[in-house]
C-alpha positions in Angstrom: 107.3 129.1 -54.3 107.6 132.1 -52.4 110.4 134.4 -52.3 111.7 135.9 -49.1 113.5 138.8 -48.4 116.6 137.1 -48.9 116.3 135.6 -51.5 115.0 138.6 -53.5 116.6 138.3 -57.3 117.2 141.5 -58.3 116.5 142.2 -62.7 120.1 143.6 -63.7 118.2 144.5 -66.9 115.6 147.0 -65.1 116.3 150.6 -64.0 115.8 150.2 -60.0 114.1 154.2 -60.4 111.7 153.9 -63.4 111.0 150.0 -63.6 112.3 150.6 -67.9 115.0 148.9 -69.5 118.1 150.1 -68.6 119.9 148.8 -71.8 123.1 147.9 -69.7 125.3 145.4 -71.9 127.8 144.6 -69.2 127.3 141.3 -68.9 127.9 141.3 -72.7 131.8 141.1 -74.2 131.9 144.4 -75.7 132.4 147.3 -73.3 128.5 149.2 -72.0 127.8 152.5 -71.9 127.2 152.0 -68.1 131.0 152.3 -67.7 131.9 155.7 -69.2 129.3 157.6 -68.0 129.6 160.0 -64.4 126.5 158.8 -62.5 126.3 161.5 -59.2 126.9 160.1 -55.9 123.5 161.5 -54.3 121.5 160.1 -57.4 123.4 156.3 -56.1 122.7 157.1 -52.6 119.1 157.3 -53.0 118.9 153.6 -53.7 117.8 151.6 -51.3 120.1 148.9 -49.9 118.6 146.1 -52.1 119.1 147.6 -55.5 122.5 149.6 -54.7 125.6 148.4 -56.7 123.2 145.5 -58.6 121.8 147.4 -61.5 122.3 150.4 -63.6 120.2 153.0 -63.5 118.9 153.7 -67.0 120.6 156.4 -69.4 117.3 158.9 -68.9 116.7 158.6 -65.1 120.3 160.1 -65.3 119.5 162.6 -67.3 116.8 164.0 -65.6 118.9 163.6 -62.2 121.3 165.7 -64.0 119.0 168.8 -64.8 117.1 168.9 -61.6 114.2 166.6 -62.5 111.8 165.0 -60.2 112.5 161.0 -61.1 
C-alpha cells in the first residue's frame, strides 16, 4: 500500500526536528511534561504545515533552541 500525501500518519512519539523520541506522555492519564514547559513561538513556526500542532518537539531540541543552537 502506498501512502499519499493525505494520508500521511504523522509518529506522535517522534520529535518532528531530530527524528528521537520525544518522550511526550500525553496520551497517557497522568499529566506530560509537554504541558508545563514554554516552547518559543519561532521554534513552532519553523514546522512545516504537516507536523505543526501533531507532535512535541522533544525536551533537547528545546533546549538547544533556547541557547541559540543550530537544531
Amino acid at each position: 500500500m502506498t501512502a499519499n500525501k493525505n494520508t500521511e500518519i504523522t509518529d506522535t512519539k517522534i520529535c518532528p526536528i531530530c527524528q528521537g523520541n520525544n518522550q511526550c506522555g500525553v496520551q497517557n492519564e497522568e499529566n506530560c511534561w509537554c504541558m508545563a514547559i514554554d516552547v518559543p513561538t519561532e521554534l513552532i513556526k519553523s514546522l512545516n504545515n504537516r507536523d505543526n500542532g501533531k507532535t512535541c518537539i522533544c525536551q533537547a531540541c528545546i533546549d538547544k533552541f533556547k541557547l541559540g543552537k543550530s537544531i
